[in-house]
N, C-alpha and C positions, 0 to 999 in steps of 0.2 A: 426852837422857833421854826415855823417856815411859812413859805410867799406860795402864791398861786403863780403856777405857768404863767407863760407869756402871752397864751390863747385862751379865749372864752370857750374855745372848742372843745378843751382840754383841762378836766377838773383834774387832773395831777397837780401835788406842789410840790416843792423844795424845800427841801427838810433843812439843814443847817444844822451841825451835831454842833457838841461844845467846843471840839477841837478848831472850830473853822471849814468843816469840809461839806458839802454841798450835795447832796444828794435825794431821788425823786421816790415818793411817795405816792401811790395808788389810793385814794380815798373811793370805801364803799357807798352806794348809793342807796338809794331807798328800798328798791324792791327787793335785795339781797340781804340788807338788813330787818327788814322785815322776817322773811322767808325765815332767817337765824331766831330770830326771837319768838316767830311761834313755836319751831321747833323746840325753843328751852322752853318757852310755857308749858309745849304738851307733855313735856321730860318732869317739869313741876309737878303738873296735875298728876303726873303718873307716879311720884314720887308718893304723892299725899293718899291718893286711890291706895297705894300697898301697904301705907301704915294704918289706913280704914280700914281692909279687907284684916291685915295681922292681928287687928283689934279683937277685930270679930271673931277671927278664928280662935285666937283667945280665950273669947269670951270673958274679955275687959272693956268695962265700960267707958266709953270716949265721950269727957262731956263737951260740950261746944265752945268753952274756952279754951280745953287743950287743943282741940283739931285746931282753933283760931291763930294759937300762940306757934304753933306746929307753920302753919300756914305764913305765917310771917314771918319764922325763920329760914325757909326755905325761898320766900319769895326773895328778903331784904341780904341773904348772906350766900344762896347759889352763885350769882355773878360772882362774888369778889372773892369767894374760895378757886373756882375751876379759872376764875385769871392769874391766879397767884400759882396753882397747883400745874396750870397747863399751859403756861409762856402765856397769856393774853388769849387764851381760847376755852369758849366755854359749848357745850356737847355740840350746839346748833350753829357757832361761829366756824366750828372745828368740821362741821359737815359740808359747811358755805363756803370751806376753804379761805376764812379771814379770820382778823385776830384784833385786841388791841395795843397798840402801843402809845408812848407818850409822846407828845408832838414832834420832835426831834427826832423820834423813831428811838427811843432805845427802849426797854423792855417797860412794859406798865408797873409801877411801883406799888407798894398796897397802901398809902396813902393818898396816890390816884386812883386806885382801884374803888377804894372807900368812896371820895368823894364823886364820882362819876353817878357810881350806885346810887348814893343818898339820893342824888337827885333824880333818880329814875321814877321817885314820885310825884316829882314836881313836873317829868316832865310826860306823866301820865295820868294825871288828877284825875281821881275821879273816873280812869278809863276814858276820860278826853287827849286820845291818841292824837288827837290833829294838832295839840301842843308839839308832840315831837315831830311829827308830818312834818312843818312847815318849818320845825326849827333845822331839821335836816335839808330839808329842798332849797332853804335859802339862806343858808348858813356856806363858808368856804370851807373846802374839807369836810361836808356833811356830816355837821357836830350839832347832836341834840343838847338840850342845858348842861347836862349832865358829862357831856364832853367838855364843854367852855370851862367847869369848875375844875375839872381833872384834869387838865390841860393833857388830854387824850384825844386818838384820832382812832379810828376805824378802819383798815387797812388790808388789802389783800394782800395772804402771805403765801408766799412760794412754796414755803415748806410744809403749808399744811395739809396736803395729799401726802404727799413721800415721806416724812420723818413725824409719825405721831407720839412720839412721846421725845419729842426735838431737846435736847438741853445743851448746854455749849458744851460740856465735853463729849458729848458721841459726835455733835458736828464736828469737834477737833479728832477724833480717831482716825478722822480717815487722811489726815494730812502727816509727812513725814514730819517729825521733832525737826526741831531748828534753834542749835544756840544762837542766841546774840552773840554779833563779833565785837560787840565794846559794851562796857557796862549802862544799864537802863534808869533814867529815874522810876519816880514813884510817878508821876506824872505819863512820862514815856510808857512805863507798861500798862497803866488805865488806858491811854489811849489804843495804844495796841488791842487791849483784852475787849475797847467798847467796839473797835472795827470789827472782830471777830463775833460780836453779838448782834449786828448791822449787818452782819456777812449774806443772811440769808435774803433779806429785804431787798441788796445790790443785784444789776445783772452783773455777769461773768465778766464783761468790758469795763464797766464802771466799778466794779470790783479792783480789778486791776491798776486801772487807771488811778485810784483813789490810795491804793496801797502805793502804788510805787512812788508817792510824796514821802513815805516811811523810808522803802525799801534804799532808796536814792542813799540816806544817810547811814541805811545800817549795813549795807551790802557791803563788801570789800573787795577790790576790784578784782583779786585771785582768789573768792569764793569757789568752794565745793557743789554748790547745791544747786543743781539744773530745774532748776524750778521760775515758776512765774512770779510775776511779784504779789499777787493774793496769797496763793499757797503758800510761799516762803515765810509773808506776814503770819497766817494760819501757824503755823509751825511754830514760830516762837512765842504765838499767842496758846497755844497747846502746854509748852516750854512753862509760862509764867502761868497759867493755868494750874499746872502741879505743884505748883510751889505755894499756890495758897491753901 
């Protein structure tokens, strides 16, 4: 779940993961999200232009239900493949430097990925674009229909300049291993494993500050490990990581 800022100045909200912890969300705006989606349209049309032209080169004949059926696969199942396939980033989000996640911020599911999609006809009837226009510009966290139902958010992601093919284990490569100093539950390492997937969304203070409600409990006062309390967390989230 999360709330909006304390300022109207300030379309940032407050995410709130499951564990209790509190942390801020950058929601994208209109003209960025725009900009992302013409770019997968014209990735679309160029998709369907290649399998015309392959046609032709061919010389198989394409009748106007195939191109149809062709065309609705592409339009209804792009989105929810390259979110599933690429963290919540699909060619044009991924160029916009944003992504989706689920309101809480953890990674878009493909039962939200689905239903977000589905609704991307409703929330484009007929090519009446100003349905999502306005469901965006006056929506908190500028969520068109199709975000309310997937309980999804639209969000600027840090990572998606520098780490394009981002997955939680090459972000854990770069962190030194880290046993735990006492045994974890099943509970204790989900949370662990879901910070380390929130890692990239936190800045470097907030990061820390957020880990070291963990760290506190699993550190041992004559610990080894000269590390921060993000990293250290990282570490053992690397640790439980191998082990599934």
């Amino acid at each position: 779940m999360f709330q909006k800022q304390y300022t109207s100045y300030d379309p940032s909200l407050k995410a709130i993961t499951p564990e209790g912890i509190e942390f801020v969300l950058s929601p994208v705006g209109l003209p960025i999200r725009t900009a992302a989606y013409a770019i997968d349209k014209a990735i679309q049309w160029s998709l369907l232009l290649i399998i015309l032209i392959a046609f032709v080169f061919l010389r198989v004949a394409l009748g106007a239900w195939i191109f149809l059926i062709l065309s609705f696969l592409i339009d209804w199942f792009y989105h929810i493949i390259c979110e599933q396939l690429f963290k919540g980033q699909s060619p044009g989000k991924r160029i916009m430097g944003i992504r989706v996640v689920k309101s809480d911020g953890s990674p878009v599911d493909p039962a939200s990925s689905f239903l977000r999609n589905l609704l991307r006809f409703a929330d484009t009837f007929f090519f009446l674009f100003p349905i999502a226009f306005v469901s965006i510009a006056a929506s908190s966290g500028f969520r068109r229909l199709g975000d309310w139902a997937g309980g999804t958010i639209v969000v600027y992601s840090s990572i998606a300049a520098n780490t394009p093919r981002n997955s939680l284990s090459k972000l854990l490569e770069r962190y030194e291993l880290v046993n735990p100093s006492k045994p974890l539950s099943s509970d204790e390492k989900q949370a662990i494993l879901n910070f380390a997937r929130r890692y990239p969304l936190l800045g470097e203070a907030r990061a820390n500050e957020i880990a070291g409600i963990y760290t506190q409990y699993l550190k041992e006062e004559n610990n080894t490990y000269n590390l921060s309390n993000a990293a250290y967390l990282l570490g053992i989230a690397r640790k439980l990581a191998g082990e599934i």
